[in-house]
ROVOKE-419396 format. One record per residue: residue in one letter; x, y, z of N, C-alpha, C, O in turn. Coordinates in steps of 0.1 Angstrom, whole numbers, plus 5000, padded with zeros to 4 digits. Layout:
N
aXYZXYZXYZXYZ...
END
This chain:
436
x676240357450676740317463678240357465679140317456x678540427476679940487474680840377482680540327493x681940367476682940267483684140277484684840297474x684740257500685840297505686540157512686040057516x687740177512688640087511689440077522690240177522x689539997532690540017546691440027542691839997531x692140087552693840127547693840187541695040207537x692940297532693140387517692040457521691640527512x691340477532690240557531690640667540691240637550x690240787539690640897550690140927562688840927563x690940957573690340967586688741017586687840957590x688841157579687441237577686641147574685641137581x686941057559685740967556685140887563684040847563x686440817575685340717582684840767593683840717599x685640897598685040947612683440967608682540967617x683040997591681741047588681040947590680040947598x681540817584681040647584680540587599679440527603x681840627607681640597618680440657629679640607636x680840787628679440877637678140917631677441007637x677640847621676340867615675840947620676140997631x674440997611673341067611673241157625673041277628x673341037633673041047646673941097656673641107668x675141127652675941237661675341357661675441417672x674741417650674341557652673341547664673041667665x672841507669671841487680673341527693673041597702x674441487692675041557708675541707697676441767702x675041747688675941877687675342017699674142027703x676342107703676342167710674642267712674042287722x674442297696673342367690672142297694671142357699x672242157690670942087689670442077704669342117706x671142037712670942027731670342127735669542137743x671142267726670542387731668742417729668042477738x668442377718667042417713666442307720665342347722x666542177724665542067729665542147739664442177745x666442177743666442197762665442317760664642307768x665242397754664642537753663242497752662442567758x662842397744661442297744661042237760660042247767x661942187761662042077779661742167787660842137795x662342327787662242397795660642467795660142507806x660042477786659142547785658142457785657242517790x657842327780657142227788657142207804656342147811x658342267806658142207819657342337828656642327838x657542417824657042547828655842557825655242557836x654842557813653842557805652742447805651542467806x653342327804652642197800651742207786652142237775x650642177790649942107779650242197771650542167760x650242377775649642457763650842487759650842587751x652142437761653742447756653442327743653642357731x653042227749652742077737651742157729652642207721x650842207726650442237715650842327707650642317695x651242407713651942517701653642467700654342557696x654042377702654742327695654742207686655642177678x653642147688653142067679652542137665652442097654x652142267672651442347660653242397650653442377638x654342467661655142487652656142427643656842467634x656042287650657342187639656642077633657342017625x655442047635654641927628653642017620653241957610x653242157622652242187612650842117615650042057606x650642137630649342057632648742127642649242117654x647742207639646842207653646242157663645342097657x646142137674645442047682644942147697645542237704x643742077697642742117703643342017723643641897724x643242117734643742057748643241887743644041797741x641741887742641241737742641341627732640741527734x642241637722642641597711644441497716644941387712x644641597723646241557732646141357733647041287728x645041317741644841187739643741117732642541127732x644541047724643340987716642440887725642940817734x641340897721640140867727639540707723640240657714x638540617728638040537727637340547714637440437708x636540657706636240667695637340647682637340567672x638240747686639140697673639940567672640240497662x640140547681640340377683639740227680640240117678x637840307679637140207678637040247660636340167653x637440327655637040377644638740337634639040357622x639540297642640840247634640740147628641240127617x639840077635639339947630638939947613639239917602x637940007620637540047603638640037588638339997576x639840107593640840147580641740047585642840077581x641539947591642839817594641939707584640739707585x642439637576641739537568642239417577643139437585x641439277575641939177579643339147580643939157590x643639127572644839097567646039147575646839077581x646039317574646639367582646639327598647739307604x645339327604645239287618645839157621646539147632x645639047611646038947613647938957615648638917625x648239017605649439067604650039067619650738987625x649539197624649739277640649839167649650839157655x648539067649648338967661649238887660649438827670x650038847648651238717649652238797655652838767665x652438907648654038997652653839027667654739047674x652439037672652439037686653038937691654038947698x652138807687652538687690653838647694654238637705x654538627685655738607685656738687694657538627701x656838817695657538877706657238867719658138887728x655738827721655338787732655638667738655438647750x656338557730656638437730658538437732659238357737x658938537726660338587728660338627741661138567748x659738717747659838827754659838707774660338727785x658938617767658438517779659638437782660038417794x660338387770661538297769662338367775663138297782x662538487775663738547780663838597795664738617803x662438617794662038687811662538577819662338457816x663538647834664338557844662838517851661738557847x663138427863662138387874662338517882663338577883x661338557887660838677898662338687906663038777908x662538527911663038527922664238417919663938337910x665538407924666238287922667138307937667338417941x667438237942668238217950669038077949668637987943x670438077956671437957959672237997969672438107972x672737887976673837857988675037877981675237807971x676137967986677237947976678137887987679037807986x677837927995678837818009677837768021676837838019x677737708031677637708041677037788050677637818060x675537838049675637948059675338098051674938208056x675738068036675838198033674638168017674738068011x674238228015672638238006672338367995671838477998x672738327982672938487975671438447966670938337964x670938587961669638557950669738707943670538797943x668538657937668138817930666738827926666038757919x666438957933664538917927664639057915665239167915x663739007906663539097896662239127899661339057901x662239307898660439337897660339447889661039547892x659339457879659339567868659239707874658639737884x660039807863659639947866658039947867657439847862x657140067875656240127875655840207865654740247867x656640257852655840307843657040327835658240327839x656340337817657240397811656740487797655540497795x657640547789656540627778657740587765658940597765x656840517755657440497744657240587736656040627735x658440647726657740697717657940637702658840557700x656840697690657240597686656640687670655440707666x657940747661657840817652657540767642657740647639x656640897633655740947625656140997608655640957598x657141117611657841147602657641107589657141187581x658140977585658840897576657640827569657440817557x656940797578655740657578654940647592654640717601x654840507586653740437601654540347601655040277592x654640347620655540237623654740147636655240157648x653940087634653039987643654239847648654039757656x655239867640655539747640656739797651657439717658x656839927652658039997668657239977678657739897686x655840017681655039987688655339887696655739887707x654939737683654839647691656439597702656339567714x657239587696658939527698659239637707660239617714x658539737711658839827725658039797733658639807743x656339747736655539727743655439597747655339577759x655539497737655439377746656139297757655839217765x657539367752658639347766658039417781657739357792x657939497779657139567790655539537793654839587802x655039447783653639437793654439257797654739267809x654739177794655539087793656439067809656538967817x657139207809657639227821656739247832657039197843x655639327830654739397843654439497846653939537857x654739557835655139727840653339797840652439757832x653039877849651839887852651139987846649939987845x652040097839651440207833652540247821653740297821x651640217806652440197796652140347784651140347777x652940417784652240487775652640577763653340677765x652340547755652640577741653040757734651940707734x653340837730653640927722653740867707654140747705x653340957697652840937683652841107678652141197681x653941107670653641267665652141247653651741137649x651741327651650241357647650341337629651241387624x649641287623649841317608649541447607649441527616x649241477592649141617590647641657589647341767588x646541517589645541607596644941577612643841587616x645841537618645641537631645741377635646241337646x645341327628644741197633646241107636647241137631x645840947648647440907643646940787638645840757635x647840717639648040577628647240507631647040497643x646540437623645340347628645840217632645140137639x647040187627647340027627647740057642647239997651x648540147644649040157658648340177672648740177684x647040217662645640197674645240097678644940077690x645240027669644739877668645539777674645139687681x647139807672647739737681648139767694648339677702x648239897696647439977712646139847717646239777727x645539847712643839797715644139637720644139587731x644539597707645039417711646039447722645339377730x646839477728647739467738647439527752648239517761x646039597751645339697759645839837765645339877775x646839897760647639997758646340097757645440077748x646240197767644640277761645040437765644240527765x646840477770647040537766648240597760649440597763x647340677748648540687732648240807735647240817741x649040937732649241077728649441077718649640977711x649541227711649641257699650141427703649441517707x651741407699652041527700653441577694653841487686x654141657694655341667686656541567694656441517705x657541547687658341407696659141527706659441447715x659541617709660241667716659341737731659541707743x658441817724657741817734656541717741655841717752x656541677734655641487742656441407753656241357764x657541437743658841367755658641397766658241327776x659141547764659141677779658141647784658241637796x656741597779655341607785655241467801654841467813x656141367790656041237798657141247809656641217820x658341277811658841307816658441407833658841397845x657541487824657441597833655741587842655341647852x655241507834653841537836653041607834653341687843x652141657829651141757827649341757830648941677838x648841827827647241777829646741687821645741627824x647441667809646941507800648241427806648041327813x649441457802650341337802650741297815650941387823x650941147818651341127826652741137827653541157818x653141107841654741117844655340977844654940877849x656640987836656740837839658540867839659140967836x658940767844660740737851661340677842662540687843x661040607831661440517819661240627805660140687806x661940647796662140697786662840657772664040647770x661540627761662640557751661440557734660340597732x662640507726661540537715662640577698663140687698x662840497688663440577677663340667674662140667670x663940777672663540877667664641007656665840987658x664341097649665341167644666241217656666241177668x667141307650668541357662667941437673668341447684x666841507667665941637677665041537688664941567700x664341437682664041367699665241277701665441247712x665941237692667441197699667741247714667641207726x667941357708669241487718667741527731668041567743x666541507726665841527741665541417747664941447758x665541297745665741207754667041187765667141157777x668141247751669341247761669541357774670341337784x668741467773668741597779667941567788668341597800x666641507786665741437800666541327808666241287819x666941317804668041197817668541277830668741227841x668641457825669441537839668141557846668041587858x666941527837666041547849665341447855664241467859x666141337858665641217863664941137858664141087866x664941107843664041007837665440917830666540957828x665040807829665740667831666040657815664840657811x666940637803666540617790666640477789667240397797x666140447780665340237775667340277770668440257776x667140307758668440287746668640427740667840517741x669940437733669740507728669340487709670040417701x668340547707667440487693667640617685667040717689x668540617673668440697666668240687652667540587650x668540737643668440707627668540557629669440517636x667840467622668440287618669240277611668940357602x669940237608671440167605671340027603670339967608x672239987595672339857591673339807586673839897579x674439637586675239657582675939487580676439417588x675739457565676339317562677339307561678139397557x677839137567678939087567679138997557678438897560x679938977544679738917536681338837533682438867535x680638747526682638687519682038667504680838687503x682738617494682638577483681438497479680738497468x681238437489680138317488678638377488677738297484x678338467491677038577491676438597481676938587470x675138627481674538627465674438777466674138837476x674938827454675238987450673338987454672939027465x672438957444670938967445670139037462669639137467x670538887467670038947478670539067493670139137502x672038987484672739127492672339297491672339387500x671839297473671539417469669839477480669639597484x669039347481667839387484667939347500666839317503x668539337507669339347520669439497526668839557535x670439527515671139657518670039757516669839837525x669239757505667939857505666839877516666139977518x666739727524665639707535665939807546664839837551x666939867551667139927558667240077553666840177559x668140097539668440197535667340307529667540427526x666140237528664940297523664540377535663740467533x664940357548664340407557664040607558663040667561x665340667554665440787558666940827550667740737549x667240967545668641037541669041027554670241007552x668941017567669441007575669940877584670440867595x669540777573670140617577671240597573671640687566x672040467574673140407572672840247567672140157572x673640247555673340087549674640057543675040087532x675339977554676639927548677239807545677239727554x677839767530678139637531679439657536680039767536x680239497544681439497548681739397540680739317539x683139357532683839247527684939267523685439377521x685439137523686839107516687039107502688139107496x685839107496685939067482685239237474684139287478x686239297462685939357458685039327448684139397446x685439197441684339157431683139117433682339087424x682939097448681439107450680439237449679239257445x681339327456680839467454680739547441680239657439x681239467434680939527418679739487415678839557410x679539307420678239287413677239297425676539207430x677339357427675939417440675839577432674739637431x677139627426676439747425675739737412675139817406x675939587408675639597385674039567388673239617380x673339487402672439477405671839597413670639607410x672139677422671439747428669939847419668839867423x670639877410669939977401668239907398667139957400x668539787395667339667394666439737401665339787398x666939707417665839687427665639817431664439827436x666339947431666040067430664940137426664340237431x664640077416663840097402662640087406661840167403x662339987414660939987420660639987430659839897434x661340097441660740177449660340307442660540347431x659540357452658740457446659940627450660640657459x659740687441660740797439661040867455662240887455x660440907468661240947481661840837483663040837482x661140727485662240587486662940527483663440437489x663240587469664640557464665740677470666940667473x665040767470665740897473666840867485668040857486x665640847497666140797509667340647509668240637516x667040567501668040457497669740507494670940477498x669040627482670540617473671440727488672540727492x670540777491671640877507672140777512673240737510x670940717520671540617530672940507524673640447532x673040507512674140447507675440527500676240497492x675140607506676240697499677140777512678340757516x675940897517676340967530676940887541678140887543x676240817547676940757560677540617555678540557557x676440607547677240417539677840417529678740487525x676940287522677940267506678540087516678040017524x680140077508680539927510681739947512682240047508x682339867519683539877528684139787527683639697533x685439757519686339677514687239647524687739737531x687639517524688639537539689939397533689739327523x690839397539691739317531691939157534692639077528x691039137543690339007546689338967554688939067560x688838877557687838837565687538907578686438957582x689038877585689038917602689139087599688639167607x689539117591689739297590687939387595687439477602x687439267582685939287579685339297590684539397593x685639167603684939177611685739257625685139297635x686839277622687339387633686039527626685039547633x686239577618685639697611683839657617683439747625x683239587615681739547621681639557640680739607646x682739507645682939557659683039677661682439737670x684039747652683939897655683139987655682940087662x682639927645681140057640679939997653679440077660x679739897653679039827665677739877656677139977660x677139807645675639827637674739817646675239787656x673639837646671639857652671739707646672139607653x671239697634671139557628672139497622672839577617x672539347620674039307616673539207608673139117615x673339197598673439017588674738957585675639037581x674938847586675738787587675938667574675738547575x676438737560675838627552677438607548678038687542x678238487553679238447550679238267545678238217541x680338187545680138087539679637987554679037877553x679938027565679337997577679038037591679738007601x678138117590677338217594677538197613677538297621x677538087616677438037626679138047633679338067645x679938047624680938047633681538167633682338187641x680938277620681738407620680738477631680538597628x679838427644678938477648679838507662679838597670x680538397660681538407673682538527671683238567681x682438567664683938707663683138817667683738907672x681838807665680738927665681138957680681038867689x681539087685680739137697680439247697680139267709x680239327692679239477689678139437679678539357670x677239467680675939457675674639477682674639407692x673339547681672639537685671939377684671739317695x671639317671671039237669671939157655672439227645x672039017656672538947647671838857638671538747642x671538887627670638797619671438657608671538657595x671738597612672538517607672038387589671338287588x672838457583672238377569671638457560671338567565x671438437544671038517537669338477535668538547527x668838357543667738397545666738417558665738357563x667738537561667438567572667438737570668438807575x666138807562666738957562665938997572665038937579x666439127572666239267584664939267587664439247598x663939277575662339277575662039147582661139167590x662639027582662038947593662038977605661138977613x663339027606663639037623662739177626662739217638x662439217620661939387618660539347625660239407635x659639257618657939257620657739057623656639017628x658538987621657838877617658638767627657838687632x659938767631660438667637659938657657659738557663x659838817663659838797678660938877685660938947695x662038827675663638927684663139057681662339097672x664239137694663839277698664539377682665639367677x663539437680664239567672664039697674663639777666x664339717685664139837692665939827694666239797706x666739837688668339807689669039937691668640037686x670239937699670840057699671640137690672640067688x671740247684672440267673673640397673674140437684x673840437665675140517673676640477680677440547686x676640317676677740287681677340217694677840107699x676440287698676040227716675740067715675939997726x675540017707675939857704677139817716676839737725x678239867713679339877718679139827736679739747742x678139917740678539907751676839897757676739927769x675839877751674539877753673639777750674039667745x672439787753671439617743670239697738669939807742x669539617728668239657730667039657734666939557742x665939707733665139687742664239577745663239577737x664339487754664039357754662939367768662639477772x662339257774662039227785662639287799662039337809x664539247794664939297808665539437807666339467816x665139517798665139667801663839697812663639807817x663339617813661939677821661839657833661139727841x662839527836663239467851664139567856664839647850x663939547873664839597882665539507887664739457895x666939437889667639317898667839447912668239567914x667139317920667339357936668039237941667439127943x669539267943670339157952669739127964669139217971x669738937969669138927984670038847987670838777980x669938848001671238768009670838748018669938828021x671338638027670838578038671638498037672038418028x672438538058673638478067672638418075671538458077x673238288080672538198094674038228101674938288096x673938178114674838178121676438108119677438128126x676238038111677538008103678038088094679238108093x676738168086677838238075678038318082679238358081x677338398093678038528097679138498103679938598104x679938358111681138388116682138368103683338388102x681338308092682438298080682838418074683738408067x682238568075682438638068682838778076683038888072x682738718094683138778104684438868099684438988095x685338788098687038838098687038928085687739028084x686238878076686638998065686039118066686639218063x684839128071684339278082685239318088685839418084x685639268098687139358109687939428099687939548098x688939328090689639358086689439498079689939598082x688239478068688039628059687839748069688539858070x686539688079685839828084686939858093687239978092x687739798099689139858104689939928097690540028102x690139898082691139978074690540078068691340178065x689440078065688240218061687740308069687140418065x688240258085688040328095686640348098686340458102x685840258098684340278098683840168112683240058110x684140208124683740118138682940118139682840118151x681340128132680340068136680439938127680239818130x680739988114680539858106681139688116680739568116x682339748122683339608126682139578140681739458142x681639698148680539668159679539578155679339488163x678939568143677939518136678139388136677239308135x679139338136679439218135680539178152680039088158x681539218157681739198165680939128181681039038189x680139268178678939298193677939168187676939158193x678139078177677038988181677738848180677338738182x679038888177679538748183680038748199680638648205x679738838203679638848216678438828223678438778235x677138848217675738818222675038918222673838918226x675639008216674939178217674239148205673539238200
END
């Protein structure tokens, strides 16, 4: 685990720390080649998606293979054991139970004076396309923490992308949880041109206005590139990231298997400890090797990057440093294991998601607790959320004057639309306090 020191670390090192994996997704080069995909999807369709699924996934597929069918679905079953389904149906559960708690009333209105009546009705987008990568693993559990906000919300037409394994077929758990949530349609195609597909529409894919989904820098940078063509993005979801807040009081142990929960993900993730205490970072590192040991050799692979290239542990010269340094970087995921978790929660304001306590790791909030982990990464913490319920809503302001409020808000009409120069606006209001 490599470790760098505030105040003593060099610009270069933290600009690296700071813009992870996931900067290369705006490099000049990378925009250029998505857009060259986008472009030719959009021109091509379906038969653009298959030979590009044939050239960067190493997968052939047949026009009718594009959506997976009622057969393969009914046949996922088969390779889901209990256990696992059972699994799927709680992690449904639970986000569905999050997702409800959070969802506003359709409709709210109040009187703020006399005469004058403000509200806001919320009503779900009409469609959206999640995607939800392949690469690495199987991720049923992206699936769900992107879908149930949106069926949750109302959204009428929900539909899935899944890049293909390498013999064609896609995830079965993720069929299965397709199936329980009644999601019926999933694609299977490369993540860049799938994207372009949903975006744009084709003879299999539908068109949709919402756009979102984790993924490496290459559907990174084409999600971001589909935005000029009028598709709407959920977040921006790039490599996962992760990043503890710790003081003295922390157990090196679980800190160590903390830090790996995320860091196993990809060479292109981030797993960082933040603290004041150098002698805790000694013994997190006398422990790491331990739990190393028994992941399986890519998985450690992907660990020992993720803690070295963009992460490792971050020494800071006291508490408040630590958590200035945790605002900056603005983590996807944040744990919070200090001597009182609750109150250093208050200094927190960048973060996608805050897990507070040391028994409270990432894998809970990941599959088992309900909160959203569909989180923004890249820093967009900063200034973003993640994908929850009310990514899915639209707020439509409503208002309603009786004849009281309109002469209460008479005079501030004249005044503007007179100084804006705009005489119908001040007519609008004049001509009917006159009777017109």
């Amino acid at each position: 685990m490599d470790v760098v020191r505030l105040g003593e670390v060099s610009s270069e090192r933290l600009q690296r720390m700071l813009g992870r994996s996931s900067a290369g997704a705006f490099a000049p080069e990378r925009i250029e080649h998505v857009r060259d995909i986008i472009e030719d999807v959009r021109r091509r369709g379906d038969a653009a998606i298959i030979e590009h699924t044939q050239r960067h996934d190493g997968v052939t597929l047949e026009p009718g293979r594009l959506r997976v069918d009622r057969e393969e679905t009914a046949r996922a079953y088969e390779a889901v054991d209990d256990g696992l389904r059972v699994a799927l149906e709680a992690s449904i559960e639970r986000a569905r139970r999050y997702s409800e708690w959070l969802r506003p009333p359709q409709l709210s209105m109040d009187e703020l004076e006399p005469g004058i009546t403000v509200g806001v009705k919320y009503t779900p987008v009409e469609s959206v396309g999640v995607y939800v990568p392949s690469g690495k693993g199987a991720f049923p559990s992206t699936f769900i923490t992107m879908v149930v906000p949106a069926i949750v919300a109302g959204v009428e037409q929900i539909a899935a992308l899944v890049p293909p394994r390498k013999d064609g077929s896609a995830d079965p758990a993720l069929l299965v949880a397709a199936d329980l949530l009644g999601v019926t349609q999933v694609f299977r195609a490369n993540g860049v041109a799938g994207a372009a597909g949903l975006a744009f529409g084709t003879g299999t894919f539908p068109q949709v206005r919402l756009l979102g989904g984790p993924g490496n820098p290459y559907v990174l940078a084409a999600q971001i590139v589909l935005q000029s063509y009028g598709v709407r993005l959920l977040s921006v979801l790039g490599p996962t990231e992760s990043m503890i807040l710790a003081d003295e009081t922390a157990d090196p142990a679980r800190l160590a298997l903390d830090l790996l929960n995320e860091a196993e993900h990809g060479t292109d993730s981030a797993a960082i400890l933040v603290t004041p205490s150098a002698s805790l970072v000694d013994e997190v590192q006398e422990v790491l090797p331990r739990y190393l040991a028994q992941l399986p050799a890519w998985r450690r692979a992907f660990a020992e990057a993720a803690l070295s290239d963009c992460g490792g542990a971050v020494v800071a010269r006291t508490l408040d440093e630590a958590v200035e340094f945790v605002n900056l970087y603005g983590p996807e995921h944040l744990q919070v294991a200090t001597r009182d978790p609750f109150a250093s929660l208050g200094q927190i304001r960048n973060a996608g998601e805050v897990l507070l306590g040391q028994d409270t790791p990432f894998s809970a909030g990941n599959y088992a607790i309900g909160v959203p982990a569909a989180l923004p990464t890249s820093g967009f913490a900063r200034v973003g959320s993640g994908v929850t319920v009310l990514s899915y809503l639209k707020a439509t302001s409503v208002a309603h004057l009786d004849a009281r409020g309109l002469a209460a808000v008479r005079p501030v009409v004249e005044q503007l639309g007179r100084y804006e120069d705009f005489p119908a606006h001040v007519l609008a209001v004049t001509a009917r306090g006159q009777g017109g």
